[in-house]
N, C-alpha and C positions, 0 to 999 in steps of 0.2 A: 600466470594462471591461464593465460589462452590457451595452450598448446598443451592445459594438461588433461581436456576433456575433445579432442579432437573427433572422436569418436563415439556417440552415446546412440547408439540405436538400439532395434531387440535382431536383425539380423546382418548375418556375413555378407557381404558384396557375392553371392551368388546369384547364377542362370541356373541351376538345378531346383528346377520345380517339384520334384521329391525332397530335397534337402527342406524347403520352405516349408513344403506342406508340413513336415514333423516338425519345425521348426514351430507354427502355430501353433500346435496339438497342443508341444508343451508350454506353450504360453496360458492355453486354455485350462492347464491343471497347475499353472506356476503361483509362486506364492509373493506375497508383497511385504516388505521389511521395513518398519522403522526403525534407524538408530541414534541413540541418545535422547527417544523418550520427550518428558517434559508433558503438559497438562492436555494438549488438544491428543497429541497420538495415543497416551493413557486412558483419557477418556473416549477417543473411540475406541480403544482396544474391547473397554469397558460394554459401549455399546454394542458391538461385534457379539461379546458374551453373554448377553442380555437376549438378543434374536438367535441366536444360535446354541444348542449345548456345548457345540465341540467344535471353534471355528476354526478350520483346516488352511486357512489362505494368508492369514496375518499373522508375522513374528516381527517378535521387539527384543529390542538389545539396548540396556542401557550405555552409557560412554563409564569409563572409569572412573570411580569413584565416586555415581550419582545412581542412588536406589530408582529401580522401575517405577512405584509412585510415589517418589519423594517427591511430587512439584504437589502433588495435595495435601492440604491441610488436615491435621489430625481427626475435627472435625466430619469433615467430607470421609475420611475412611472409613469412620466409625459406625456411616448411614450407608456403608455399602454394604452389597449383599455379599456376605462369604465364598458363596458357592463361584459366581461373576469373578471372585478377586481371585482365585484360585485359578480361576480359566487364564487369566488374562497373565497371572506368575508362571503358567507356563507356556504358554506366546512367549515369555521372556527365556525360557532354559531351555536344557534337551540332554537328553538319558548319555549320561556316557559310564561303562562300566556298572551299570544297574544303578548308577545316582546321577541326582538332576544336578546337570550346570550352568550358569548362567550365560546365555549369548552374546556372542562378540560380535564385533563388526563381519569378522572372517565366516564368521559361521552365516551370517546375511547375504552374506557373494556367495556364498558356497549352494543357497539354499534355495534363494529368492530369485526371482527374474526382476523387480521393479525394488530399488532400495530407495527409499528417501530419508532426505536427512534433515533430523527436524529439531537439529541445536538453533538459537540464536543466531545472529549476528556476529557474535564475538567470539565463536568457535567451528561456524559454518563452516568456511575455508579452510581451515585446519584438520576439519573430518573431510571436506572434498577431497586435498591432495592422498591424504593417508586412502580413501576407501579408492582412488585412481590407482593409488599405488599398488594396493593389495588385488585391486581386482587383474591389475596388468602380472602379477606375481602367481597369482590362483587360474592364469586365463580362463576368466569368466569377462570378455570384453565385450561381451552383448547384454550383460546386466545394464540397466540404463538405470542411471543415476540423477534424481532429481531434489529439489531441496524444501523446505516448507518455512523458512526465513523471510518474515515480511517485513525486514527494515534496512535502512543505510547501512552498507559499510562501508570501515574508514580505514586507511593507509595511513598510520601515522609521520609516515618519512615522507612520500611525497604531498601529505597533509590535503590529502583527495577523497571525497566522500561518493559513492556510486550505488547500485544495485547490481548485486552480484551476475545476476543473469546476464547484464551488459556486458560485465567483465567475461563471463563463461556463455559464449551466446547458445551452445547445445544442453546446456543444462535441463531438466526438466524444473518446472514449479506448480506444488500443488497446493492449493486456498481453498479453506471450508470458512465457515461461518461460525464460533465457538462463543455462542456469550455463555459466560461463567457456567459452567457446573449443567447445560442444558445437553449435552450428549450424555448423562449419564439418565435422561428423562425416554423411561423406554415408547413412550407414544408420542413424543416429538421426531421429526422430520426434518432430515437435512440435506441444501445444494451444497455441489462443491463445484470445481475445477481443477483438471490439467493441461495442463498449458506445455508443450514443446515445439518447437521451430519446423520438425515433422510432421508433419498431418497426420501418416501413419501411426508414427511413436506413439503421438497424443491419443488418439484413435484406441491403441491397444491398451496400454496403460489405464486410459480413464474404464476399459473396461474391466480391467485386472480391479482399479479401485471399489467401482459400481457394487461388484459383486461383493465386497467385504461384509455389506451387509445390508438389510433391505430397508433401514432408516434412512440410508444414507446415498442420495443420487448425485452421481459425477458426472459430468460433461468434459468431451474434449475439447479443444485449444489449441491453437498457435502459435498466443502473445503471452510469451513468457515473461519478456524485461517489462510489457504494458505490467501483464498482471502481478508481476513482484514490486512495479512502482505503487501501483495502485493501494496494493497493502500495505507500503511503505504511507504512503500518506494520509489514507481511510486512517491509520493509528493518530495521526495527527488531529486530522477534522473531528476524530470522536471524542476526544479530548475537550476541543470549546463545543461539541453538541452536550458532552454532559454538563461544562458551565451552564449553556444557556438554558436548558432544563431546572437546575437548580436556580439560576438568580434567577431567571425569567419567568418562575412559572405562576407565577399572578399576570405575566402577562403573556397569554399563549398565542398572542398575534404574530409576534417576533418569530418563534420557532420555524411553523411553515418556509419564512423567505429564509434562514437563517441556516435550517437543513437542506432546502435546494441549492442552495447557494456551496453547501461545504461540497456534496455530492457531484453538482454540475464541475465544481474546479477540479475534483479529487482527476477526473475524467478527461477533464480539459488539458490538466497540464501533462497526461498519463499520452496524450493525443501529441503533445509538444514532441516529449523522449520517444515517439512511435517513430515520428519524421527522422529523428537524426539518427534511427539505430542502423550498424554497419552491412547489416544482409538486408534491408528491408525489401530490395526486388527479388530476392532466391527465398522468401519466405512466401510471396505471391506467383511467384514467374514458375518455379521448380515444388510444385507438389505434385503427387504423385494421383493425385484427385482434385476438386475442387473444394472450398473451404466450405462450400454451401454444404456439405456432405457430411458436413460436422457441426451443423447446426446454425451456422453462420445464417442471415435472412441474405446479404448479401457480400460478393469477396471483398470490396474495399467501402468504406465511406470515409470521406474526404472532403477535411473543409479549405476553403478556398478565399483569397485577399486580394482586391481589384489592386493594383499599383501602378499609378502613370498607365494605365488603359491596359498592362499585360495583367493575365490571370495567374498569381499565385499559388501554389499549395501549401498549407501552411500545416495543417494535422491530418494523423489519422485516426478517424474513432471506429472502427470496425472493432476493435476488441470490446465496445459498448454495448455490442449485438450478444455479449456472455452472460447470460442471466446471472447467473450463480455468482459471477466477479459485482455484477451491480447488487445482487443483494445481498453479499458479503457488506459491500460500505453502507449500503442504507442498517441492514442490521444493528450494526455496531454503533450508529446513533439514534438505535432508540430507547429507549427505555422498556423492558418488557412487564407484559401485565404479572409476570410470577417469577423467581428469582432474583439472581443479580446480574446487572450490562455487563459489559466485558468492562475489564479492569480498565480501560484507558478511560472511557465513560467516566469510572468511578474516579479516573484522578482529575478529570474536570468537572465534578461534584465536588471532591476535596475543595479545588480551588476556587469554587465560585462559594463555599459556606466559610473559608480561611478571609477573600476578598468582601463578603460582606462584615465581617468581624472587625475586622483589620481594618476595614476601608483604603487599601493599598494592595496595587501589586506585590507579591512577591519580593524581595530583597534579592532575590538570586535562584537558578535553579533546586542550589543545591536544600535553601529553603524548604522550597515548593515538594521537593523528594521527602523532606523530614517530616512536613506535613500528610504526605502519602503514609510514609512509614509509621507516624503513630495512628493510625484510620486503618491500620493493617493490611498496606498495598504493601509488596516490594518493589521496591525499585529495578528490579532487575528485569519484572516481568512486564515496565512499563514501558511499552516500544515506541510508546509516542513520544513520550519526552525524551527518550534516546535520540529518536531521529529530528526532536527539534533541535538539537542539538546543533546541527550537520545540515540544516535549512540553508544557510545562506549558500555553501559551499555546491549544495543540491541545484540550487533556483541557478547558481553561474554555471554551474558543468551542464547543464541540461537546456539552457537561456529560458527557464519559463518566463514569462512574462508578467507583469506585475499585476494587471486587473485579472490575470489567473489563481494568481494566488494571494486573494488580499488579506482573505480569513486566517490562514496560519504566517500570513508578513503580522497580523496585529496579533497573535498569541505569542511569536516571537515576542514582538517588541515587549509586549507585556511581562515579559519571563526575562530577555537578556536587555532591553533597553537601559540610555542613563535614565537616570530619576525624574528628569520635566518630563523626558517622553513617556514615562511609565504613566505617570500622573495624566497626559494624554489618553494615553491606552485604554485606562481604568476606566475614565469619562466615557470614554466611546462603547465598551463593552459592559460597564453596568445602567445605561441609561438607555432604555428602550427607545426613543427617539432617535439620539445620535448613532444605536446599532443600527437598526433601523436605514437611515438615511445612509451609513458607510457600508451597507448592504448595496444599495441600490446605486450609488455615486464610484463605491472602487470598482465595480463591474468594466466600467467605462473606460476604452481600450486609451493610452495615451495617442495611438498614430490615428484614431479616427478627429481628434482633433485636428481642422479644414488648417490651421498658421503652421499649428505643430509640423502637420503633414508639409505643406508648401515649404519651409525652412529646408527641408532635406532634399529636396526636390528644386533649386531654384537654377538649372539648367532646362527646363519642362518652362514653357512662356506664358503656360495656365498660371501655375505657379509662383512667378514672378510677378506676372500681374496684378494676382491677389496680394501678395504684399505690398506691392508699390499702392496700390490705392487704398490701404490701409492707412499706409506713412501719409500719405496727401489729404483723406482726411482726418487725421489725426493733426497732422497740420494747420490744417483748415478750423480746426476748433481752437488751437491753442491761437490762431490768429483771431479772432472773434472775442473769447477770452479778453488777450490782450489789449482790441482796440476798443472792447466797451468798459474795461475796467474793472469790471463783475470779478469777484474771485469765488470760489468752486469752496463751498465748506462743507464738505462728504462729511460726515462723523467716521473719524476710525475705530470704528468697530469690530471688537473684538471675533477674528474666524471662528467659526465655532468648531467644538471639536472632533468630532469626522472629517472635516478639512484639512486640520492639522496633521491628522494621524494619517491621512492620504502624502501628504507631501511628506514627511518624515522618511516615511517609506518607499517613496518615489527617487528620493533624493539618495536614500539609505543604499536602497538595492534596483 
């Protein structure tokens, strides 16, 4: 998959400064393509035709064998306006022989300058190579190709889970913010993001999006893998934001530290896969402008880890500085005053109204799905539970770290655990005190612990010394002990359970 997007800009490797200037023009009257459809690009198509009579910049092509808005409910079509769904079926066709046909991917290369592909997960790559391949067939190799998949994919052979943007580092990615059924509300307002490894690309692009239509404001980007992880996990954390809504909401103490907390990790660990991505200096070193120019406050922010007296780099959060990517995840855990949250929300409302019933975890994912499925989620369209899926394999390919991500280490456990540890789980995430407490305790990095730290370090004479004088008086007490006789009756006392579910987890991943 490396070598099959080598290429994604909107110009030729030319010095002909006439060639470029037309070059712009038609970008300036180019049109933007989605293919294969699905709920968020329908619904803005929808809103497109809502501000617009006749919008001339956006066409849609379903994939084969999936109707333009078959991702909505019958429902929801019924309360559209005719005239809107009419605009938006031909966004999807075009006149050929005095009759309408329905658009294909080819007719999107042929037509658009900016295609995005806005399948899944499970067919992304499948439409990446095909729409490579056709666009290298049609030479149209200045279309630039980006994608709108916000969750893991998985290799079944080599049984490896990633973000595709890693795999494809020139990919573009674009993230809006869609709770349920709220782009088809014509005086609601929406950020988005595009995200490409070119300052430029990103640059053109997020204006070709911009203009779709005047609800809807894009910003550029240049943290593509940041912001496709990000999406990948925000589906995650909105998942136990709508448990904790649901079971918590007699006690709204909890939510405050319990939403800062999903939001700060979603960011942190997004910070972790920034450090180890493969260009990250020809993504700062090689722009053709500075990032500040793109809205950035500044080019890098970088956190940093004292060790043995050198200074480490450990993340980068510059991509933090993206409004639109941060209120993308704050959105999606809230709850809004009119509508419905986005569906992952709602599967962790399922699960927190199933777990007070039940008084039990889950039995199994596939459980937790059937309880989706009769509350009328699909499964298909839930990304979060997709991508808890493919957690562990994520947190080792990427080394997040564990007080990074303690919030979805215990929605895992809670979901694939054995059964003591579920019963753990449960404790901790229906008991406002024990969440509570494993809010504020799994934060706690393991290497800022002073022994923890000294163990690994016991070539450094600081180091050794702190433990030798532990041993001696440790020593020291069990000799005292010993010569008065006195024995030590601690009650062992049951850890409580935030404790538990720390070390499970510590020991687990």
């Amino acid at each position: 998959m490396d070598t099959a997007l080598n290429s994604n800009g909107f110009f030729p490797r030319s010095l002909d400064a006439d060639l470029v200037r037309q070059r712009i023009r038609e970008l300036e009257a180019g049109k933007v393509g989605f293919y294969s459809v699905g709920l968020y690009p329908a619904s803005l198509a929808y809103n497109c035709a809502m501000q617009q009579e006749e919008p001339a910049s956006l066409l849609l092509a379903a994939r084969p064998g999936r109707q333009l808005l078959g991702a909505f409910s019958q429902e929801a079509l019924e309360g559209m306006d005719p005239d809107h769904v009419a605009t938006v079926e031909r966004m999807g066709s075009h006149l050929q022989n005095g009759q309408r046909c329905p658009n294909t991917l080819k007719d999107l290369l042929l037509r658009c300058e900016l295609v995005v592909l806005s399948a899944n997960s499970n067919h992304v790559e499948e439409d990446l190579q095909e729409a490579c391949r056709l666009r290298a067939e049609l030479g149209r190799d200045h279309v630039v190709l980006a994608c709108l998949a916000g969750s893991f994919s998985h290799d079944h052979i080599a049984n490896e889970s990633y973000v595709l943007c890693e795999k494809v580092p020139n990919l573009g990615f674009f993230s809006g913010f869609h709770r349920h059924g709220a782009l088809r509300n014509p005086h609601d307002s929406f950020t988005a993001n595009f995200c490409h490894p070119s300052a430029l690309t990103a640059l053109l692009a997020a204006r070709m999006l911009d203009r779709l239509s005047p609800n809807i404001q894009v910003s550029p980007g240049v943290h593509n893998v940041e912001g496709q992880y990000i999406k990948a996990a925000k589906n995650m954390a909105s998942v136990f934001a709508g448990f904790g809504y649901t079971y918590h909401y007699d006690n709204p103490g909890v939510l405050p530290t319990l939403l800062t907390l999903l939001l700060d990790q979603c960011l942190d660990q997004a910070a972790t896969v920034s450090m180890a991505r493969r260009n990250r200096q020809r993504l700062y070193n090689r722009q053709p402008f500075p990032l500040t120019e793109l809205g950035y406050g500044v080019q890098r922010i970088e956190a940093a880890l004292v060790r043995g007296g050198d200074m480490e780099k450990v993340r980068d959060h510059t991509f933090a500085q993206l409004t639109a990517m941060v209120a993308d995840v704050r959105g999606s855990m809230m709850r809004p005053v009119s509508g419905k949250p986005t569906r992952n929300f709602q599967a962790g409302q399922v699960l927190a109204e199933h777990m007070r019933v039940e008084q039990r975890c889950p039995n199994s994912m596939e459980e937790l799905e059937s309880w989706c499925e009769d509350a009328g989620l699909r499964k298909g369209g839930l990304e979060g539970l997709k991508a808890l899926r493919y957690w562990p394999q994520i947190a080792r390919k990427y080394a997040i770290p564990v007080h990074d991500a303690s919030m979805v280490n215990l929605l895992y456990m809670a979901i694939y655990g054995q059964s003591s540890t579920k019963d753990v789980a449960f404790s901790v995430m229906t008991e406002s005190r024990e969440l509570s407490n494993y809010c504020q305790e799994s934060v706690r990095p393991t290497h800022s612990r002073r022994y923890a730290e000294a163990l690994q370090n016991l070539d450094q004479s600081e180091a050794m010394d702190l433990v030798v004088n532990a041993v001696i008086a440790d020593n020291a007490r069990r000799l005292i002990r010993d010569d008065s006789g006195v024995e030590e009756t601690e009650a062992n006392a049951e850890p409580p359970a935030y404790l538990k579910a720390m070390n499970v987890i510590e020991n687990a991943l």
